[in-house]
N, CA, C and O atoms as a GROMACS GRO file, in nm:
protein
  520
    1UNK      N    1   2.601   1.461   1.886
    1UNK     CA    2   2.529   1.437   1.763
    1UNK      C    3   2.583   1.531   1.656
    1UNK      O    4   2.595   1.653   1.672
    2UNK      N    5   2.614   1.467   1.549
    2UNK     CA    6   2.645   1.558   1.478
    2UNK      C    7   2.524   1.629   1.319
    2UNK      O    8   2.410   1.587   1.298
    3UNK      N    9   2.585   1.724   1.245
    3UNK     CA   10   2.513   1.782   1.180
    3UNK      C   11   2.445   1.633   1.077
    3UNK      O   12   2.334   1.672   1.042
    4UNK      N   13   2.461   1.526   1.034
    4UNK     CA   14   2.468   1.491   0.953
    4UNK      C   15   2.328   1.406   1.035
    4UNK      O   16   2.207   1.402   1.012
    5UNK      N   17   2.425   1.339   1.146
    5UNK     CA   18   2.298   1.266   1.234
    5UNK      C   19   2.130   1.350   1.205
    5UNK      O   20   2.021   1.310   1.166
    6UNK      N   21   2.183   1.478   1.247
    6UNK     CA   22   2.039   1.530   1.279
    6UNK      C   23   1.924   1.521   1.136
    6UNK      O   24   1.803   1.499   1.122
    7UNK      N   25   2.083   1.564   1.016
    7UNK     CA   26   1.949   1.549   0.907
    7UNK      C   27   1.879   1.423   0.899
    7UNK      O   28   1.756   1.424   0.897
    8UNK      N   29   1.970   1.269   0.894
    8UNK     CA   30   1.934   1.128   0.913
    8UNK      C   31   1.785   1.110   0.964
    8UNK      O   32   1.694   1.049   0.908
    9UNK      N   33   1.784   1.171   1.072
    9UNK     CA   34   1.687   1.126   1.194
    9UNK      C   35   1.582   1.235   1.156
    9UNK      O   36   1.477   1.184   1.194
   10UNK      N   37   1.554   1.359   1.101
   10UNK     CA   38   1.480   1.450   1.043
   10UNK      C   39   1.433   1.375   0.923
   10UNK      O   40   1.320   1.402   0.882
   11UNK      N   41   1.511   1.277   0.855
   11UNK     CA   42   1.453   1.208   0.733
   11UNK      C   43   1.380   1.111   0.728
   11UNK      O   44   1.308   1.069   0.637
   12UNK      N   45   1.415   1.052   0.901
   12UNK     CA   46   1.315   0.935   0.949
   12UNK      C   47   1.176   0.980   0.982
   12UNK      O   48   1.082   0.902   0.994
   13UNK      N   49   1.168   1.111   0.996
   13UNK     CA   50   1.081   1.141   1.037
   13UNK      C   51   0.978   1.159   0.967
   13UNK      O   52   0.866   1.115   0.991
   14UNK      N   53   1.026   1.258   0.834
   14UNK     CA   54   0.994   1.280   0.712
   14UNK      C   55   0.914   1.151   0.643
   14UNK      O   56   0.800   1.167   0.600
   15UNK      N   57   0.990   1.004   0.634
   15UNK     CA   58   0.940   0.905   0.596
   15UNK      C   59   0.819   0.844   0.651
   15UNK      O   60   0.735   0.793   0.577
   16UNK      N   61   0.805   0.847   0.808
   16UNK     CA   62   0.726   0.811   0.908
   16UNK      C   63   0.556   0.889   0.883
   16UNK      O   64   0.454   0.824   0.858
   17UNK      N   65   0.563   0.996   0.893
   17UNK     CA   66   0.514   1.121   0.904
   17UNK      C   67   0.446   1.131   0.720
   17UNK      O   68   0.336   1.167   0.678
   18UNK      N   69   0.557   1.088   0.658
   18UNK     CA   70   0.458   1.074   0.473
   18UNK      C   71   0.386   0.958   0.518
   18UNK      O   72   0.268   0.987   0.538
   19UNK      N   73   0.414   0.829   0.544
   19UNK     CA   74   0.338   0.698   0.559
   19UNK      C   75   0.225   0.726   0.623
   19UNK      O   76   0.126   0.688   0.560
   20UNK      N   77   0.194   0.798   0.763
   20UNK     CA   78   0.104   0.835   0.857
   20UNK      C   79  -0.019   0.879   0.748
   20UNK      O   80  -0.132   0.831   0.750
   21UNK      N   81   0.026   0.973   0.659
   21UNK     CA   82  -0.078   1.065   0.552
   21UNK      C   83  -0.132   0.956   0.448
   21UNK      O   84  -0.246   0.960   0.402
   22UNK      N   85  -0.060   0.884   0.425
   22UNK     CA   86  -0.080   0.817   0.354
   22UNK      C   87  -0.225   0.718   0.399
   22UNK      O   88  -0.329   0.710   0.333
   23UNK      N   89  -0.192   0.648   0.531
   23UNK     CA   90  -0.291   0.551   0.598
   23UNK      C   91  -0.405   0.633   0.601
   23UNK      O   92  -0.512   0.603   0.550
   24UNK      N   93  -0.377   0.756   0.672
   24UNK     CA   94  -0.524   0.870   0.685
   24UNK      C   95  -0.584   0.904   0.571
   24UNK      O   96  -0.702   0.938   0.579
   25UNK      N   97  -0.508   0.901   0.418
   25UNK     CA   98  -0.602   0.880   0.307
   25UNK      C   99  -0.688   0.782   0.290
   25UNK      O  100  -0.807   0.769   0.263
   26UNK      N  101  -0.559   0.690   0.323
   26UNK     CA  102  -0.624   0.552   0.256
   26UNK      C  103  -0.792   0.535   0.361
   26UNK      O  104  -0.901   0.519   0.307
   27UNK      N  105  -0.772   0.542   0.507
   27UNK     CA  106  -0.893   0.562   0.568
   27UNK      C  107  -0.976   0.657   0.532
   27UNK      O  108  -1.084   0.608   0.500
   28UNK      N  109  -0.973   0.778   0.523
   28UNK     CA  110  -1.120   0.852   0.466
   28UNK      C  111  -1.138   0.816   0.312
   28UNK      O  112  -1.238   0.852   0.249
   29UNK      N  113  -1.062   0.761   0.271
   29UNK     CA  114  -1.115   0.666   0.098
   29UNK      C  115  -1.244   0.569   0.166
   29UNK      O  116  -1.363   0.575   0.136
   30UNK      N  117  -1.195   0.501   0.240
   30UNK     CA  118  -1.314   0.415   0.258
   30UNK      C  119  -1.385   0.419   0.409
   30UNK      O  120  -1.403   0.336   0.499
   31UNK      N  121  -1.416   0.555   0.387
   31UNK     CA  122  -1.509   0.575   0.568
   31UNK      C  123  -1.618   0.589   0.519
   31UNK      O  124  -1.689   0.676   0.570
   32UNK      N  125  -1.672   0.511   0.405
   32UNK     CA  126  -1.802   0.497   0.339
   32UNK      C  127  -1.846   0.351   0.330
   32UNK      O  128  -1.958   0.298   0.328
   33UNK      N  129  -1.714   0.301   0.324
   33UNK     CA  130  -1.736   0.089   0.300
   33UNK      C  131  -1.784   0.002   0.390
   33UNK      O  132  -1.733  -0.056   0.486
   34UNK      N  133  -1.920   0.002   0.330
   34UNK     CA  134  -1.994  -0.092   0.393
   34UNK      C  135  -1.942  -0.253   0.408
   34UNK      O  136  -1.836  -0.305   0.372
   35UNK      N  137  -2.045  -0.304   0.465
   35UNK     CA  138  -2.002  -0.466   0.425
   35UNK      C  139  -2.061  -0.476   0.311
   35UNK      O  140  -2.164  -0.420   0.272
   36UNK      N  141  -1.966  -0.575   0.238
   36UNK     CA  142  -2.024  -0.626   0.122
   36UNK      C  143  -2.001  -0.794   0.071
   36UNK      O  144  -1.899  -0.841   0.020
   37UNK      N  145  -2.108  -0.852   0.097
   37UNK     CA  146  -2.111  -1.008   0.018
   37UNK      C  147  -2.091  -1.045   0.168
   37UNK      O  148  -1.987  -1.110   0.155
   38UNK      N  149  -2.112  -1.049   0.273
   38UNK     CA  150  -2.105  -1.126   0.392
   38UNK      C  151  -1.932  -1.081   0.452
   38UNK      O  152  -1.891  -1.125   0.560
   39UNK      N  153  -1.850  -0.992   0.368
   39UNK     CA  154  -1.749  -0.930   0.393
   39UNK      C  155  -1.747  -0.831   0.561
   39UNK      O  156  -1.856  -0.777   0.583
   40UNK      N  157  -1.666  -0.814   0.644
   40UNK     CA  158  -1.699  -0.729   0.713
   40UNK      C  159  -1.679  -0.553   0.683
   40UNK      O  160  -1.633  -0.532   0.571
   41UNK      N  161  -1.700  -0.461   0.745
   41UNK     CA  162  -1.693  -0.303   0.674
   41UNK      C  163  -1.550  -0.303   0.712
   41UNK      O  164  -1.504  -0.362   0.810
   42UNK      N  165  -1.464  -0.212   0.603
   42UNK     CA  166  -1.346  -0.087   0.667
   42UNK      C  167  -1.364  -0.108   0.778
   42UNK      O  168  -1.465  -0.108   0.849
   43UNK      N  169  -1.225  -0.134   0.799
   43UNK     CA  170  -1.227  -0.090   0.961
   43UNK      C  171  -1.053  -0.039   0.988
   43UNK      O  172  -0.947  -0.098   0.969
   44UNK      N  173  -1.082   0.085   1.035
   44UNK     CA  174  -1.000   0.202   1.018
   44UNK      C  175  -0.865   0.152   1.066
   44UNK      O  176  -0.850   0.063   1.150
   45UNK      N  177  -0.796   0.200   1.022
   45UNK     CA  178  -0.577   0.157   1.046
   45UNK      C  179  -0.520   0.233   1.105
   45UNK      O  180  -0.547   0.351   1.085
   46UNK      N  181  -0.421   0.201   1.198
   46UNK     CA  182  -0.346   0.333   1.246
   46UNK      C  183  -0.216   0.272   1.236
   46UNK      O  184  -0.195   0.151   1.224
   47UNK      N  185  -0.113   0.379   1.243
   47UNK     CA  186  -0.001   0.346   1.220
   47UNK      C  187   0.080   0.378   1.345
   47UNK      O  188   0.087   0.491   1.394
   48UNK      N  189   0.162   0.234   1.406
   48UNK     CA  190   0.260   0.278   1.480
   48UNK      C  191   0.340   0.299   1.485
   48UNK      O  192   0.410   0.219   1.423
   49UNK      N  193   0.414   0.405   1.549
   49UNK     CA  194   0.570   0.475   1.522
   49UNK      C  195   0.660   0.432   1.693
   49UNK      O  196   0.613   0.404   1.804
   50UNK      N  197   0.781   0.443   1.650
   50UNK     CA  198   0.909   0.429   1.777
   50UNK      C  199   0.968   0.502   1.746
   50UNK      O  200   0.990   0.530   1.629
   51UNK      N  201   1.027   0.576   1.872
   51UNK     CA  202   1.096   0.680   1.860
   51UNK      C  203   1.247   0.641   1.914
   51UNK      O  204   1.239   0.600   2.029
   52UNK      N  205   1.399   0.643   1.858
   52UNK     CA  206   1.442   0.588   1.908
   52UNK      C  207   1.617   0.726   1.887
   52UNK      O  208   1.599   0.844   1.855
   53UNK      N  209   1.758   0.668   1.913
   53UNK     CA  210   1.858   0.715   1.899
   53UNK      C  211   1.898   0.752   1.740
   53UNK      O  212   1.976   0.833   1.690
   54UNK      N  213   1.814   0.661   1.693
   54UNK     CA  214   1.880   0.684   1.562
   54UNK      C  215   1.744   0.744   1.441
   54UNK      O  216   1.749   0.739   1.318
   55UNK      N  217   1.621   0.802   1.537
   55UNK     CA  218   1.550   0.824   1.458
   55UNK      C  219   1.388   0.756   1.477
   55UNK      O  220   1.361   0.686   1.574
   56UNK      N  221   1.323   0.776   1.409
   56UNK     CA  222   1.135   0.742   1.392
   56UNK      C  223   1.113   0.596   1.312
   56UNK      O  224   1.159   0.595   1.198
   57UNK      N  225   1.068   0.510   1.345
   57UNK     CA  226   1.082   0.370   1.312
   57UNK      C  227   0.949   0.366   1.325
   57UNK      O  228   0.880   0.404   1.420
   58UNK      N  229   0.911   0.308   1.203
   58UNK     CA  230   0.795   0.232   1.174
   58UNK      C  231   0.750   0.104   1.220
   58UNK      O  232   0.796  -0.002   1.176
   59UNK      N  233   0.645   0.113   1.324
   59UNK     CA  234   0.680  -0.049   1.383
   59UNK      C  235   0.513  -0.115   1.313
   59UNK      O  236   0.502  -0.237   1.323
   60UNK      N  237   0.438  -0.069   1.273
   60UNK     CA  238   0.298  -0.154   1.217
   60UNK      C  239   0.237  -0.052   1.206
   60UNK      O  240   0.263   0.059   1.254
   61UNK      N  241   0.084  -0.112   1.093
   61UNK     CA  242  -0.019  -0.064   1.109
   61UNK      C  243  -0.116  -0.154   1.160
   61UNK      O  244  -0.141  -0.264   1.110
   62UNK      N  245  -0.172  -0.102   1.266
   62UNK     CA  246  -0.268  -0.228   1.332
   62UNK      C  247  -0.459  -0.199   1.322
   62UNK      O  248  -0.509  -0.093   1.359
   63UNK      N  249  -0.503  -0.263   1.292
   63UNK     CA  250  -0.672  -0.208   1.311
   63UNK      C  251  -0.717  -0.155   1.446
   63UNK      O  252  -0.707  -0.210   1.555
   64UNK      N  253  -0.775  -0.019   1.411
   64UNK     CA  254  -0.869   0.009   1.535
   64UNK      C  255  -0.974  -0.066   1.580
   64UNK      O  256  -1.075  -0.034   1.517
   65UNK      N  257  -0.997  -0.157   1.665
   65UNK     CA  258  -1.050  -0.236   1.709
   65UNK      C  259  -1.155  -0.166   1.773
   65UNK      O  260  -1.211  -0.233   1.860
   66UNK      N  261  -1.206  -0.030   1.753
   66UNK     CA  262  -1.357   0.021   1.793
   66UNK      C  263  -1.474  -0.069   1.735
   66UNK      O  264  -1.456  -0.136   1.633
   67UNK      N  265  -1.604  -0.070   1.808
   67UNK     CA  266  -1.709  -0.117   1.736
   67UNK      C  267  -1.708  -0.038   1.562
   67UNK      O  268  -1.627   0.049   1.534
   68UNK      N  269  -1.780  -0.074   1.494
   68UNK     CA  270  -1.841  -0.038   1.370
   68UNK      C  271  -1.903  -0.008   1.376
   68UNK      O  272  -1.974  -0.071   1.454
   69UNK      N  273  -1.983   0.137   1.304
   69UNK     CA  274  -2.102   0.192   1.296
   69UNK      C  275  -2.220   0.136   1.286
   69UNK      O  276  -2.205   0.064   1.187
   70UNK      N  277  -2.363   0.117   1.334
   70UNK     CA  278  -2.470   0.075   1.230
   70UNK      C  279  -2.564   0.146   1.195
   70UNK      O  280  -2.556   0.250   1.260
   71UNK      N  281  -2.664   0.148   1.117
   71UNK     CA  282  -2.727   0.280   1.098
   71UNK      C  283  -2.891   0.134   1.015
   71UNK      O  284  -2.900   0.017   0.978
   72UNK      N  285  -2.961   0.235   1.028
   72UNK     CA  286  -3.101   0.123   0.973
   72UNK      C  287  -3.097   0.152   0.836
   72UNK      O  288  -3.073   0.265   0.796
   73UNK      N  289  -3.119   0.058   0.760
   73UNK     CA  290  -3.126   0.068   0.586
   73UNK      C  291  -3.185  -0.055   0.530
   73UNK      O  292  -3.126  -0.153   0.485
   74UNK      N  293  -3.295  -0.035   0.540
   74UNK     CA  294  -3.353  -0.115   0.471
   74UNK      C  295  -3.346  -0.190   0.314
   74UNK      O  296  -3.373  -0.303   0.272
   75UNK      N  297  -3.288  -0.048   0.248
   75UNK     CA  298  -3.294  -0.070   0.153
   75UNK      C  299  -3.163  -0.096   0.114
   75UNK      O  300  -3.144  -0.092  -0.008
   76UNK      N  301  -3.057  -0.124   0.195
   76UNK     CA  302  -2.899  -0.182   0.116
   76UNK      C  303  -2.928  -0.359   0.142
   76UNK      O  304  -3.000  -0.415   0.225
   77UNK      N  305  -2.856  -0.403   0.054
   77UNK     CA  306  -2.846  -0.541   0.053
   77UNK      C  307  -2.788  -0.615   0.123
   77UNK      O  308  -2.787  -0.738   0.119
   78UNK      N  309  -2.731  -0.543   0.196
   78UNK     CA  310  -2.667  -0.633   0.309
   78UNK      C  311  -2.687  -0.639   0.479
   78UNK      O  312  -2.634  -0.686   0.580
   79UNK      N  313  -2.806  -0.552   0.435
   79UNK     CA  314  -2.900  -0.489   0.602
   79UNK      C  315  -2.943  -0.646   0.671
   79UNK      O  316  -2.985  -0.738   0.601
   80UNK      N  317  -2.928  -0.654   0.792
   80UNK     CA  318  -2.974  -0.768   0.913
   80UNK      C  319  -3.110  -0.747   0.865
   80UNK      O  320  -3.172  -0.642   0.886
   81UNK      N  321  -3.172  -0.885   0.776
   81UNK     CA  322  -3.348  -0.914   0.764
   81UNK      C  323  -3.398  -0.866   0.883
   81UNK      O  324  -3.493  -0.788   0.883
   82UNK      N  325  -3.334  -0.913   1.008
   82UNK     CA  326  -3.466  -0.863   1.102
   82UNK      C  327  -3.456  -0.759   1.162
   82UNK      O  328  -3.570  -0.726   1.194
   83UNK      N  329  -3.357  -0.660   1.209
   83UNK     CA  330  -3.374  -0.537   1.207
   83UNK      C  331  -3.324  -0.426   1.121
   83UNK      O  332  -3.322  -0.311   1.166
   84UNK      N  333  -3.277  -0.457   0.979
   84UNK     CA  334  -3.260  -0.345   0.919
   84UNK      C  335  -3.120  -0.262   0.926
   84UNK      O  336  -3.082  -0.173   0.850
   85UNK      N  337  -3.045  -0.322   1.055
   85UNK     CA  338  -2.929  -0.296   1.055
   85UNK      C  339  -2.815  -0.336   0.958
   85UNK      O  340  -2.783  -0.446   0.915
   86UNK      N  341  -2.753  -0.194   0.935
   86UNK     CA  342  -2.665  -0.218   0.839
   86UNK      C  343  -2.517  -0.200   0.876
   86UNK      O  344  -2.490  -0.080   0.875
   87UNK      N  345  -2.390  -0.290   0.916
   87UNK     CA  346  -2.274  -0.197   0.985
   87UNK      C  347  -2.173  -0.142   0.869
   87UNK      O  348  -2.134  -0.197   0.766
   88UNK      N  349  -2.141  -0.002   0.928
   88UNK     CA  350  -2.042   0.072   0.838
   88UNK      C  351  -1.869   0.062   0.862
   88UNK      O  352  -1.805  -0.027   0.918
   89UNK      N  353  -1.843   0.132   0.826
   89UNK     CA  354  -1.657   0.155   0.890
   89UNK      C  355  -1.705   0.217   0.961
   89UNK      O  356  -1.811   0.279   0.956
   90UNK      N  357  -1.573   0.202   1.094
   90UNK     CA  358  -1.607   0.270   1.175
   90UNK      C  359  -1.440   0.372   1.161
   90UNK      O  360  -1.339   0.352   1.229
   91UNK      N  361  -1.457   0.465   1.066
   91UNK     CA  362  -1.354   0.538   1.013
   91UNK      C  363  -1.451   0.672   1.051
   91UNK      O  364  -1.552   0.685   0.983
   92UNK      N  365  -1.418   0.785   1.174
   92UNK     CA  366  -1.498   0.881   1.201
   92UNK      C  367  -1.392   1.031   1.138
   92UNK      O  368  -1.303   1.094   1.194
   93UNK      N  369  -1.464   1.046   0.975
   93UNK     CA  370  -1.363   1.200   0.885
   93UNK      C  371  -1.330   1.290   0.992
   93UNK      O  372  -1.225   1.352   0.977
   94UNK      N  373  -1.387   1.306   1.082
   94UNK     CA  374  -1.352   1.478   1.172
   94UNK      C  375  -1.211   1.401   1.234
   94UNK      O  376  -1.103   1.450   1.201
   95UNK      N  377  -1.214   1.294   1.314
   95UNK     CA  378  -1.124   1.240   1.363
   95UNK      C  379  -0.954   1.224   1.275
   95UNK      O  380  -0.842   1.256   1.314
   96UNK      N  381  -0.990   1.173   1.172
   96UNK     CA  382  -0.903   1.131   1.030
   96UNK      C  383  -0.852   1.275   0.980
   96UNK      O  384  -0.748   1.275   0.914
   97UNK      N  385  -0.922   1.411   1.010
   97UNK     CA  386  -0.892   1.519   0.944
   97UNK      C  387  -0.776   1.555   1.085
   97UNK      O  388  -0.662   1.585   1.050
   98UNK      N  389  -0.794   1.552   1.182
   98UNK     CA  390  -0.746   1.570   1.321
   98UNK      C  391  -0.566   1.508   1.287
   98UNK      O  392  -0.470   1.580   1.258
   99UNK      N  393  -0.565   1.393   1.298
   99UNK     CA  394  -0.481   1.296   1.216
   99UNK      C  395  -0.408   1.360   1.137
   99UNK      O  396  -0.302   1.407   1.178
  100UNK      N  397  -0.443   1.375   1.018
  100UNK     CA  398  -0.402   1.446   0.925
  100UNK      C  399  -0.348   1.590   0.906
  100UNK      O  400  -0.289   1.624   0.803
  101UNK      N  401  -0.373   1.677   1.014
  101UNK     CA  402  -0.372   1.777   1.031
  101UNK      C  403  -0.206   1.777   1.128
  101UNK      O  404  -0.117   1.861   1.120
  102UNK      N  405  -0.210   1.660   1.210
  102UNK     CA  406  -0.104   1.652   1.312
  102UNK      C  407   0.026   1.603   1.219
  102UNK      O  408   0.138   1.650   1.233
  103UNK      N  409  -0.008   1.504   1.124
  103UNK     CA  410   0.096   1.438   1.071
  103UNK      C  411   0.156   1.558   0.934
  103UNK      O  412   0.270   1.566   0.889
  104UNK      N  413   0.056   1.623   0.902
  104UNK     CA  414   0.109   1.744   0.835
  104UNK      C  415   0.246   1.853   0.883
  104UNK      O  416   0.360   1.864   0.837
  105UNK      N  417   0.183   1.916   0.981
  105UNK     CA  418   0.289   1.943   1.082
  105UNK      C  419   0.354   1.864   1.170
  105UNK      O  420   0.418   1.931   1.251
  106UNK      N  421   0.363   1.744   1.187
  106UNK     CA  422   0.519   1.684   1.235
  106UNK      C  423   0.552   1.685   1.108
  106UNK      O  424   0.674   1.679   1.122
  107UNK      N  425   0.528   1.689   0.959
  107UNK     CA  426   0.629   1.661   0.873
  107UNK      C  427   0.655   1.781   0.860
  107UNK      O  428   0.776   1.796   0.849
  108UNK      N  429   0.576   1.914   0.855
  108UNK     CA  430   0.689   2.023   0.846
  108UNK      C  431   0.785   2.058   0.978
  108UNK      O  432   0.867   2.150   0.979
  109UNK      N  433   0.765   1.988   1.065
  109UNK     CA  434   0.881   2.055   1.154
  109UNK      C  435   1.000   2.030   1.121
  109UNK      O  436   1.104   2.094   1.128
  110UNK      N  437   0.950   1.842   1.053
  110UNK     CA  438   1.082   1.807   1.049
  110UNK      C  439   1.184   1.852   0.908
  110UNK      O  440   1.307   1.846   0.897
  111UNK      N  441   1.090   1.892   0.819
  111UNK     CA  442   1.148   1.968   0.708
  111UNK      C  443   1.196   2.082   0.761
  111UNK      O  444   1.306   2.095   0.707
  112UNK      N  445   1.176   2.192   0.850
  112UNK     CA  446   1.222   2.277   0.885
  112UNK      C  447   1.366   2.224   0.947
  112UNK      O  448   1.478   2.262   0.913
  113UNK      N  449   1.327   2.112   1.062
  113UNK     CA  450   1.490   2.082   1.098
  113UNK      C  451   1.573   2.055   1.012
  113UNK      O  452   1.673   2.127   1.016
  114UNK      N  453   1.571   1.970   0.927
  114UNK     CA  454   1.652   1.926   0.818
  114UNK      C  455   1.736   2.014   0.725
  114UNK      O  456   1.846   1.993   0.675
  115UNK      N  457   1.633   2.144   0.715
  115UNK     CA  458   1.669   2.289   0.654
  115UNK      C  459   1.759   2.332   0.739
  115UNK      O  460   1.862   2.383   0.695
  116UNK      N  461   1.736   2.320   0.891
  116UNK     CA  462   1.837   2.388   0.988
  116UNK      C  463   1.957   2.355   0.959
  116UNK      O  464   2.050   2.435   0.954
  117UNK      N  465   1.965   2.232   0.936
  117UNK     CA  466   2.066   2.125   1.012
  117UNK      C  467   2.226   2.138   0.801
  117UNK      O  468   2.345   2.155   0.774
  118UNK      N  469   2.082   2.110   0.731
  118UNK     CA  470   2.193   2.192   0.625
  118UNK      C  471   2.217   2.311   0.615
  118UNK      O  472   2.300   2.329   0.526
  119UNK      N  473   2.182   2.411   0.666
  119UNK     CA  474   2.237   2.552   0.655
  119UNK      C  475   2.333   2.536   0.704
  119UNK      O  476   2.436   2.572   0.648
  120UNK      N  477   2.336   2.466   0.847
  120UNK     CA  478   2.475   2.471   0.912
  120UNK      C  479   2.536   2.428   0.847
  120UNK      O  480   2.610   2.507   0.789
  121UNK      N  481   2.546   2.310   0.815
  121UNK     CA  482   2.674   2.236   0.719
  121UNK      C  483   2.676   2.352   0.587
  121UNK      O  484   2.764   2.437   0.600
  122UNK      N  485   2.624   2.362   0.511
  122UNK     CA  486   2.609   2.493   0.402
  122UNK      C  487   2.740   2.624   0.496
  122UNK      O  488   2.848   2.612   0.439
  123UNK      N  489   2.746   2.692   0.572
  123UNK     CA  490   2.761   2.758   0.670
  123UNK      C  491   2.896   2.712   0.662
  123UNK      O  492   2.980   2.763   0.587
  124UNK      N  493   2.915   2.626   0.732
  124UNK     CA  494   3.070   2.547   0.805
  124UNK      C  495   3.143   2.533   0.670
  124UNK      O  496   3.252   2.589   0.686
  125UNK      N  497   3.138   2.503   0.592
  125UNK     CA  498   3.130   2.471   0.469
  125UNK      C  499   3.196   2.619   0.368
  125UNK      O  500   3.282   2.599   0.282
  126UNK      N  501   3.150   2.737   0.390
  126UNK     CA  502   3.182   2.836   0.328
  126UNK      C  503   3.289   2.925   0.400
  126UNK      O  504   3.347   3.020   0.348
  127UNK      N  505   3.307   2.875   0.542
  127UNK     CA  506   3.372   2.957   0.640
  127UNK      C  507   3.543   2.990   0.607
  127UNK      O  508   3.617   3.088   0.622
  128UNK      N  509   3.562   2.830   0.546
  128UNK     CA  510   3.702   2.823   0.441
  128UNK      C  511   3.763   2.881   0.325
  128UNK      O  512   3.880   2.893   0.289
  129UNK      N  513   3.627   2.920   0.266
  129UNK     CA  514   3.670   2.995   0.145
  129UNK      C  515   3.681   3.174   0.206
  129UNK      O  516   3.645   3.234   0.308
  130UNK      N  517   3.758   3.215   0.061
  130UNK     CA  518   3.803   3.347   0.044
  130UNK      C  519   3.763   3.408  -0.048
  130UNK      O  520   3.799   3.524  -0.067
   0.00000   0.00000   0.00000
């Protein structure tokens, strides 16, 4: 592998790893969205990644297929007449912060590699001159 590869595949990562932050916003934006108008609630996204020779590949974002929250509320408009049930996203913040916290640091590692990987070339690079 050479120096150039490594930055490549450090950049896939970089790309992968911004998208990841991105979905985990976009989910705690709406880990409040109810149903609305006979609509069903948020229902939280995750993003899948492949890891491969040439780097971090984005293969989907697919719905978490957990139940949805419900909670009694009488007073929202879209509560079940007969018991008061109301369903939420089932987008859980402590979880999403967890997430977020991981995809933070895989993106700095891979900024750190990338830093590695041009010093060397930076390095190899100056060894010629006088």
């Amino acid at each position: 592998m050479s120096l150039s590869d490594a930055m490549r595949i450090s950049s896939t990562g970089l790309t992968a790893e911004r998208f990841r932050l991105d979905v985990v916003s976009s989910n705690l934006a709406n880990a409040n969205t109810g149903a609305i108008g006979g609509a069903p609630p948020y229902r939280r996204r995750l993003v899948e990644l492949e890891g491969g020779p040439n780097g971090v590949k984005i293969v989907g974002v697919v719905p978490d297929m957990s139940p949805f929250h419900t909670k009694v509320d009488w007073g929202d408009p879209n509560h079940n007449p007969k018991t008061g049930l109301v369903e939420t996203s089932n987008v859980q913040p402590i979880a999403e912060m967890v997430d977020m916290l991981s995809a933070s640091r895989a993106y700095q590692a891979n900024i750190s590699a990338f830093n590695s990987a041009k010093s060397m070339v930076q390095s190899a690079l100056s060894i010629g001159k006088v």
